[in-house]
C-alpha positions as CSV (number, residue, x, y, z in Angstrom):
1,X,-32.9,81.5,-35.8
2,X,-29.7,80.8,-38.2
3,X,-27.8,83.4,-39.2
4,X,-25.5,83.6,-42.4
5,X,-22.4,85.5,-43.0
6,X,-20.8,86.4,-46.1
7,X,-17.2,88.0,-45.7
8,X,-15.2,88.8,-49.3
9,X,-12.5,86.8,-50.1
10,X,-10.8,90.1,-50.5
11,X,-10.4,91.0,-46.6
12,X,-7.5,90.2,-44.8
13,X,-9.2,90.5,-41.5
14,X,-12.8,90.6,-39.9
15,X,-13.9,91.9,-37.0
16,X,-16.3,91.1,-34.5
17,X,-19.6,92.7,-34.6
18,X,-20.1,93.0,-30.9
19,X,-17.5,91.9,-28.1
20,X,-17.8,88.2,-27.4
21,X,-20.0,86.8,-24.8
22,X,-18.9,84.1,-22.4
23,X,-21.9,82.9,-20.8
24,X,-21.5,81.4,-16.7
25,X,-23.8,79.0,-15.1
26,X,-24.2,79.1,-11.9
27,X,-28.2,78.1,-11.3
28,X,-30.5,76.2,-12.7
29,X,-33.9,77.5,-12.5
30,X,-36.4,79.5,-14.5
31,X,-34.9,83.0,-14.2
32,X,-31.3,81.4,-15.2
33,X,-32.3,79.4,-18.1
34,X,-34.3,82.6,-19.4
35,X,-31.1,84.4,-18.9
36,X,-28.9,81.7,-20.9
37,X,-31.3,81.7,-23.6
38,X,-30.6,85.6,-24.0
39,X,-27.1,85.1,-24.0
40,X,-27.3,82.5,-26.4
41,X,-29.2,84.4,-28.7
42,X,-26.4,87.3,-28.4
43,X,-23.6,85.5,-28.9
44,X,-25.3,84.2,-32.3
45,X,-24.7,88.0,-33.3
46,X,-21.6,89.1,-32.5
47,X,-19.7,87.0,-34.9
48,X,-17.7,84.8,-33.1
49,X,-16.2,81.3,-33.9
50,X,-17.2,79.6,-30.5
51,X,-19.6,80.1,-27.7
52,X,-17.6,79.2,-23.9
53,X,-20.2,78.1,-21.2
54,X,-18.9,78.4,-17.7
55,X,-20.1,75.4,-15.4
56,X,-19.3,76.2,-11.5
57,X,-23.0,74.7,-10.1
58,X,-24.4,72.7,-7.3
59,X,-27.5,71.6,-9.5
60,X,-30.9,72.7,-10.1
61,X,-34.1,72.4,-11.7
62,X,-34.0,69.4,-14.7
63,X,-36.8,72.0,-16.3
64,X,-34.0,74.7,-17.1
65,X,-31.8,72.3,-17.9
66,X,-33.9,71.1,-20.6
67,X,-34.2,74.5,-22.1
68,X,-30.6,75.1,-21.8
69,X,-30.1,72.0,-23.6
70,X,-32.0,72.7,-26.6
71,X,-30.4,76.4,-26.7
72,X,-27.0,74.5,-27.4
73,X,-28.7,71.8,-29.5
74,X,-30.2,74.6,-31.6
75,X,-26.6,76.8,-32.0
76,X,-25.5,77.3,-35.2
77,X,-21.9,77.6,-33.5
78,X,-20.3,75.1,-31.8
79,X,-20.3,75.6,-28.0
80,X,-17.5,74.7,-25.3
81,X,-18.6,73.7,-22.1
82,X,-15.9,74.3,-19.3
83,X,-16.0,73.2,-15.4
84,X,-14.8,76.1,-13.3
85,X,-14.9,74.9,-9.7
86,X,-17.7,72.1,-9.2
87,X,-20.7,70.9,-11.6
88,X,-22.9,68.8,-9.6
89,X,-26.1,66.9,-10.9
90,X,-27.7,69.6,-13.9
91,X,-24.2,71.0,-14.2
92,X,-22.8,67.5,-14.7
93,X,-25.1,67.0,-17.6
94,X,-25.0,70.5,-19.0
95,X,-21.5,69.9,-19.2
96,X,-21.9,67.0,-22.0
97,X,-23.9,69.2,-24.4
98,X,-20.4,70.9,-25.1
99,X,-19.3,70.4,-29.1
100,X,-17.1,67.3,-29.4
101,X,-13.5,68.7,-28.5
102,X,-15.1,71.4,-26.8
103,X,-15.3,69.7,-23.0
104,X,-13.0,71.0,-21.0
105,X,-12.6,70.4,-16.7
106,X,-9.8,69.7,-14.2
107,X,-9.5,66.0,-13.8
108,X,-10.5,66.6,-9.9
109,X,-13.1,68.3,-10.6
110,X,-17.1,67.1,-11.0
């Protein structure tokens, strides 16, 4: 789904639609990918510049990291991907998918 905005050249200031949404990985399985997909979809809506994805994970199912992989590949706003803590095996890859720039982690950590 792609969603256009038009804001008059007029304004001085927008506002966010909705508060921003940080979305935090901590699984991968079924019910967490289904639950990044919602989140994905919300942030699309509330109007704001970037989308942060929180990595502190031990790994998981390659399945939901698929799905959560095409969910970034298929954002129409950039997405930043940043370590919190450990990202082991999916989390490690998840945390590649981030927008060029956008990759941000300790340099102990991984």
């Amino acid at each position: 789904m792609h969603f256009e905005k038009k804001i008059d050249p007029l304004l001085s200031k927008a506002e966010l639609r909705f508060p921003p949404v940080i979305i935090r990985v901590n699984k991968f399985n079924e019910e967490a990918a289904q639950k990044f997909s919602a989140e994905m979809s919300a942030a699309q809506n509330t109007g704001q510049p970037i989308i942060p994805v929180v990595i502190d994970s031990y790994g998981g199912q390659v399945y939901s990291l698929l799905a959560m992989v095409s969910e970034i590949k298929n954002s129409s706003i950039p997405v930043a991907t940043i370590v919190e803590g450990k990202a082991m095996s999916c989390g490690a890859v998840l945390f590649t998918f981030g927008a060029e720039g956008y990759r941000f982690m300790a340099p102990d950590e991984l």
